[in-house]
C-alpha positions as CSV (number, residue, x, y, z in Angstrom):
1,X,13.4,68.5,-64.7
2,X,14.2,66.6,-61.4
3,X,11.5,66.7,-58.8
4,X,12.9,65.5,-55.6
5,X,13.2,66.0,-51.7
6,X,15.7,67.8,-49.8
7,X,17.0,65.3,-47.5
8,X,20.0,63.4,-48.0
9,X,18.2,60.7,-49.9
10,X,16.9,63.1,-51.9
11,X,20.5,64.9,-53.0
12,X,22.0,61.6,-53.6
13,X,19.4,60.3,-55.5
14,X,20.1,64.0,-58.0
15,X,23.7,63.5,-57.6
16,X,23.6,59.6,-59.4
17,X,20.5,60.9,-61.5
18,X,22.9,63.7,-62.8
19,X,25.1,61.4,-63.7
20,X,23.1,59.7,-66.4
21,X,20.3,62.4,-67.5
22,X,20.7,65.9,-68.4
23,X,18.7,68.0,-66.0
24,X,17.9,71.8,-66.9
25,X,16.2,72.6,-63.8
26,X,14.9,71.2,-60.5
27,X,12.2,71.2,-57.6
28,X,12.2,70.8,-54.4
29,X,8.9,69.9,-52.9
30,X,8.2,68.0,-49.4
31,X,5.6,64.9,-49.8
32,X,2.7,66.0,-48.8
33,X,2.6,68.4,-51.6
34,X,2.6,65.8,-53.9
35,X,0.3,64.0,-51.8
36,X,-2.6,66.4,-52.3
37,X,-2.3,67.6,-56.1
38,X,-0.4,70.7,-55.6
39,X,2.8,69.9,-57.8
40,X,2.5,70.8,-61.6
41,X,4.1,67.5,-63.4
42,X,4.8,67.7,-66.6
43,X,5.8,64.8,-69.6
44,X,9.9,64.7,-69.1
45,X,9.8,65.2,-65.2
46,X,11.8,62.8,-62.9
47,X,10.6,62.2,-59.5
48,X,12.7,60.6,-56.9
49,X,12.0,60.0,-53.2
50,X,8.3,61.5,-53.4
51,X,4.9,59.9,-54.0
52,X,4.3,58.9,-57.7
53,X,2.6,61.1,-60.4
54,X,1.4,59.6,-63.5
55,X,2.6,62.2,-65.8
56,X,6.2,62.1,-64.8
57,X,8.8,60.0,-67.3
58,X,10.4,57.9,-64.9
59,X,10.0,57.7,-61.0
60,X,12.1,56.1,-58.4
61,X,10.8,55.5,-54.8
62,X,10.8,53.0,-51.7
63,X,8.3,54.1,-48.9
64,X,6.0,51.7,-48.3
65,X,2.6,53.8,-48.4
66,X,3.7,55.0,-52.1
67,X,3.0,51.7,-53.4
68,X,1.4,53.2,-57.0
69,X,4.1,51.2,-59.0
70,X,2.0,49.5,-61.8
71,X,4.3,47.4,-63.0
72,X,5.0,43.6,-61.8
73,X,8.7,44.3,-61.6
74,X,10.7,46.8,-59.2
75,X,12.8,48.0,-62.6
76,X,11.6,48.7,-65.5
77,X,13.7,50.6,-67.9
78,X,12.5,53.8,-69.2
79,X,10.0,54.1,-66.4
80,X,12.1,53.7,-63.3
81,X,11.7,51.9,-60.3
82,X,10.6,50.9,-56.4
83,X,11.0,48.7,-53.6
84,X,11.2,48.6,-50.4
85,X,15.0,49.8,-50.2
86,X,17.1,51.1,-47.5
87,X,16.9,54.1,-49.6
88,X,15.5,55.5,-52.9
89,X,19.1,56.4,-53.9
90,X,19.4,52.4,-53.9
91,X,16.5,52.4,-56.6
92,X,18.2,55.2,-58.7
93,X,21.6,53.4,-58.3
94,X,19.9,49.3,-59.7
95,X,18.3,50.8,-62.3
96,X,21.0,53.1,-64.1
97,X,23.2,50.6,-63.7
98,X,22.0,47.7,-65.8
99,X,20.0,50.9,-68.0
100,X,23.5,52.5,-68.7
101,X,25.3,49.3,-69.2
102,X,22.4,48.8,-72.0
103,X,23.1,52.1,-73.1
104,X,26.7,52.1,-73.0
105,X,26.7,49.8,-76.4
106,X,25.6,52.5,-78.3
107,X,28.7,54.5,-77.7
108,X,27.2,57.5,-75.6
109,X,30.2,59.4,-73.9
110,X,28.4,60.6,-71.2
111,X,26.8,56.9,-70.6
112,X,30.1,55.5,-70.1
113,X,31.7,58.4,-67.9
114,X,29.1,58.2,-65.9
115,X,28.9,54.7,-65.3
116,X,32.3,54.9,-64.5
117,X,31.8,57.0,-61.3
118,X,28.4,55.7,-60.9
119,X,30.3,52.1,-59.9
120,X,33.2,53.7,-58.3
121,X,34.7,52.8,-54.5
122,X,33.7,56.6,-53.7
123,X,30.1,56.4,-55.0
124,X,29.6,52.9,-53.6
125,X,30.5,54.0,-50.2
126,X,28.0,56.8,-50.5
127,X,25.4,54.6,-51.2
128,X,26.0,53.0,-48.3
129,X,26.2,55.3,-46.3
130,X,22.6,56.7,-47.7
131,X,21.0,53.5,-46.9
132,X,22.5,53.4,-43.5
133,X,21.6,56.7,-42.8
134,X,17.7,56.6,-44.4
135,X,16.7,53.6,-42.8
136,X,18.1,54.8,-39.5
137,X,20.6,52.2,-39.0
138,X,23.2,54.1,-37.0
139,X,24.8,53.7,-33.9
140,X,24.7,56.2,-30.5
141,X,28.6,57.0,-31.6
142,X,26.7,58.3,-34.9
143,X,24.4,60.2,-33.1
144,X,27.0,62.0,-30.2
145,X,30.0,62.3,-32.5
146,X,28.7,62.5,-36.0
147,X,31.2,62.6,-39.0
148,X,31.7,62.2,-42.7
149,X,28.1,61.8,-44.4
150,X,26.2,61.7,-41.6
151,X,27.0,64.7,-40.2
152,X,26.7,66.3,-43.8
153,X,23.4,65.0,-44.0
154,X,22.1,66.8,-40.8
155,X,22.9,70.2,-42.7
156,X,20.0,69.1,-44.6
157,X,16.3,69.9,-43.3
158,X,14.4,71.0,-46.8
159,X,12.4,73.4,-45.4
160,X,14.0,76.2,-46.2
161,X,13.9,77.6,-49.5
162,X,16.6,80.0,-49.5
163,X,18.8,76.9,-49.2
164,X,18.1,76.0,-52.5
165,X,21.4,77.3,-53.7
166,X,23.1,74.5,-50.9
167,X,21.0,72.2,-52.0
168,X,22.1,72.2,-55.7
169,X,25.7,72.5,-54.8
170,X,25.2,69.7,-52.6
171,X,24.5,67.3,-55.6
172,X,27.4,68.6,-57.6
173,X,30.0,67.9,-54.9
174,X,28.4,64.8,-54.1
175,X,28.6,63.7,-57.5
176,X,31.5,65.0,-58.8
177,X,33.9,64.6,-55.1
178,X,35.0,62.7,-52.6
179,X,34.2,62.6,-48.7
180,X,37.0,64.4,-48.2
181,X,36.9,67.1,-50.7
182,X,33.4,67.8,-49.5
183,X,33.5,68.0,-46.2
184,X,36.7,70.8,-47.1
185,X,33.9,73.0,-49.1
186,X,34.1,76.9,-47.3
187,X,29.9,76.4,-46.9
188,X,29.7,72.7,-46.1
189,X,32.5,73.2,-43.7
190,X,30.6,75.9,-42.3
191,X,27.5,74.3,-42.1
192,X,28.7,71.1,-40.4
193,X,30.2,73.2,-37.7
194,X,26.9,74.7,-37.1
195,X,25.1,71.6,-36.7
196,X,27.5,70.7,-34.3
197,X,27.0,73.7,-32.2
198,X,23.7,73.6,-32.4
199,X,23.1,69.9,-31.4
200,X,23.4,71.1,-27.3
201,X,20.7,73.6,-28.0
202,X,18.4,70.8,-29.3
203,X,19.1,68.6,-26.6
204,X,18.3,71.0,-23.9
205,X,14.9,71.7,-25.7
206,X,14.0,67.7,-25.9
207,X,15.1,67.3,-22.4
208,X,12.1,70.4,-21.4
209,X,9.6,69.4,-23.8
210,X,9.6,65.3,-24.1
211,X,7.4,63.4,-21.5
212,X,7.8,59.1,-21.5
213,X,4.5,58.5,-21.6
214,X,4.9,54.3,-20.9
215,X,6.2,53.3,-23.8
216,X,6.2,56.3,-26.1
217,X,8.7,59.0,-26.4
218,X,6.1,62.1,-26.4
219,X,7.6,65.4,-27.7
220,X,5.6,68.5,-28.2
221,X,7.4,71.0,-29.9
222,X,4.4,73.5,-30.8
223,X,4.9,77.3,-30.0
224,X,8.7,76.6,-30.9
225,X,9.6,78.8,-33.7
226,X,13.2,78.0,-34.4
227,X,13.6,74.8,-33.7
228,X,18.0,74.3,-33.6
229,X,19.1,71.8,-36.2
230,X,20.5,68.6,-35.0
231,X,20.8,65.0,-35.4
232,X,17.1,63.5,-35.4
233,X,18.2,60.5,-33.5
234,X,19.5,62.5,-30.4
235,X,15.8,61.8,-28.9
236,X,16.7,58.0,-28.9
237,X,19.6,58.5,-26.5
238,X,17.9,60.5,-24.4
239,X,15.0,58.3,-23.6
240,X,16.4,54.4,-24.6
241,X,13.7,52.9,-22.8
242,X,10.8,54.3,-25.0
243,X,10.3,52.1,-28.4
244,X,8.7,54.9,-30.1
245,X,8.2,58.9,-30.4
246,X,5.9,61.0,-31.3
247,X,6.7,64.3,-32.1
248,X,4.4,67.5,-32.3
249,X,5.4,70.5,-33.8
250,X,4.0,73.9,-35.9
251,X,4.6,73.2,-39.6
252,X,7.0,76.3,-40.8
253,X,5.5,76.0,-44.5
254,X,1.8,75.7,-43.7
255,X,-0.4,78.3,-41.5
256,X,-2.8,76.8,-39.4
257,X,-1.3,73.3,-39.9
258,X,0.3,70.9,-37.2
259,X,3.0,68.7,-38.2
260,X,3.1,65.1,-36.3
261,X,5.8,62.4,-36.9
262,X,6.2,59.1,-35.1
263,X,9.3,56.7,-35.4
264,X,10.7,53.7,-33.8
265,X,13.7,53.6,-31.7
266,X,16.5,52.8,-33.6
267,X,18.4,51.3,-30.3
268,X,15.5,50.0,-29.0
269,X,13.2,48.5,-32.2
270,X,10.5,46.6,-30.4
271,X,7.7,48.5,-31.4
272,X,5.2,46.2,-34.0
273,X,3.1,49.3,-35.3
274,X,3.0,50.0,-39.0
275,X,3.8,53.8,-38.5
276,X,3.4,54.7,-41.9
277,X,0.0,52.9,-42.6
278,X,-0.9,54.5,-39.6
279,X,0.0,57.8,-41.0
280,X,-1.3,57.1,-43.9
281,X,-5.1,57.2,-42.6
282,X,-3.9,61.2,-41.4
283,X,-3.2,62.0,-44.4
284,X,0.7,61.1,-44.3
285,X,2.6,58.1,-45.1
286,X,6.3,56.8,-44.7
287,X,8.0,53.5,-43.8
288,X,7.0,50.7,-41.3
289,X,9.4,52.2,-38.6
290,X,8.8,56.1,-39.8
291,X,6.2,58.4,-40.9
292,X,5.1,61.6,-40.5
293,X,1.7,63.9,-41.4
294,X,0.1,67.0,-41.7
295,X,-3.3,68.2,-40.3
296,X,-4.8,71.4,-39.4
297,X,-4.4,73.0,-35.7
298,X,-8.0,72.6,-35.1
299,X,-7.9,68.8,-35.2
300,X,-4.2,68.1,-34.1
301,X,-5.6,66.8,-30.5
302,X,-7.6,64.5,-32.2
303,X,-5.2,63.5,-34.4
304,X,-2.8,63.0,-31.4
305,X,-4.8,61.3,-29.6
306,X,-5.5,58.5,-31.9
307,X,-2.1,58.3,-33.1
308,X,-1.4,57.5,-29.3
309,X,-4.0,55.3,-28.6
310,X,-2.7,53.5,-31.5
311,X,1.0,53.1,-30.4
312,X,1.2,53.1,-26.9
313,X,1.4,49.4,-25.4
């Protein structure tokens, strides 16, 4: 069984895992699940791009507050891997790569077919494309005019069960198609075009609900109940003079629950808070530029507040 998230990161990370494994089932959970004992792992599970679990086979990670590797090196074969990579599909990628070449001396068919696409021109260009697009490192062209992988990964949001179906078709076309061929899918095609029309509802509703508060990008989304898809950097280019947001909003999975993210700027990266150490005291986690948490309505003002304190300049 994979275990993973269903962000991009997460899809490519089951498209290369696919590749190399056979997978009779999957789950989609978001971190925080993992984070407070609510996901049944089992011996023979795979976890990528979530918090680690002892009683998975092999795990593959990179945020920074999910540091529960217990090994001295970032790849160790038949347990998986972390570092601090652009993305975890970058983990998955280094260690079935030297693991299947290892592997491939032993004959295995599917080893070698899928090592074959797993170092080809379309596969490498996904990669990087994941990394670029996990560790934020876009452009404003990216962000006004997406295309390609960066607009399929804004059909991707992971809250919503229903697109589970998506989600697995996702890794298949990944995996087994190029850009091209993708982006020509009947739902994928439909999908993007609803991003895109979508993306000018968002922006109205960050222009109404963000205050700069000095340096910080303050959005508060709460008592929104359908919030319209879009890319998450479009705050950025509303507000390039902030170095950091932090963003408010109901959690759609969780009653009674307040969901609060905080990220650098990517156009504007001055910022020097640890956001996800920060989060990490709430109860969350994430990168040094990006993090988010979950806490109960009755203490998101304090929450906020702190959070604030703790990033403003």
């Amino acid at each position: 069984r994979l275990v993973t998230r269903a962000d991009f990161d997460g899809i490519v990370c089951g498209s290369l895992i696919t590749l190399m494994e056979e997978i009779d089932s999957y789950l989609f959970v978001e971190p925080k699940f993992m984070q407070d004992g609510m996901v049944d792992i089992r011996q023979g599970d795979i976890i990528a791009n979530l918090p680690y679990h002892s009683d998975c086979s092999l795990w593959f990670d990179h945020h920074v507050t999910n540091k529960d590797w217990p090994y001295k090196t970032p790849i160790v074969a038949g347990k998986g891997g972390f570092r601090l990579a652009p993305s975890a599909a970058r983990v998955v990628y280094e260690y079935y790569d030297p693991a299947g070449r290892r592997q491939q001396a032993e004959g295995s068919k599917r080893i070698q077919e899928g090592l074959k696409i797993l170092n080809s021109e379309r596969m490498r260009y996904l990669l990087e494309e994941t990394d670029r697009i996990d560790a934020g490192q876009l452009v404003p062209e990216d962000v006004h005019h997406p295309e390609g992988y960066v607009l399929i990964s804004m059909t991707l949001d992971g809250k919503r069960a229903e697109d589970e179906p998506y989600w697995l078709r996702l890794i298949e076309l990944l995996r087994d198609h190029s850009l091209e061929e993708t982006l020509k899918n009947p739902e994928v095609r439909e999908r993007c075009q609803q991003i895109l029309d979508s993306q000018e509802k968002l922006k109205a509703i960050l222009l109404e609900r963000t205050t700069l508060k000095g340096n910080v990008i303050f959005v508060d989304l709460r008592g929104i109940r359908d919030i319209p898809d879009g890319n998450r950097f479009l705050l950025y280019t509303l507000f390039p003079t902030g170095n950091i947001s932090l963003r408010v909003a109901d959690d759609s999975q969780r009653p009674n629950t307040t969901a609060i993210s905080v990220g650098y700027n990517i156009f504007n990266t001055t910022s020097k808070v640890n956001v996800g150490a920060l989060l990490e005291k709430h109860g969350g986690g994430g990168h040094k530029v990006v993090g988010s948490c979950r806490v109960l309505t009755s203490e998101a003002e304090k929450a906020v507040r702190e959070i604030f304190e703790a990033i403003k300049e």
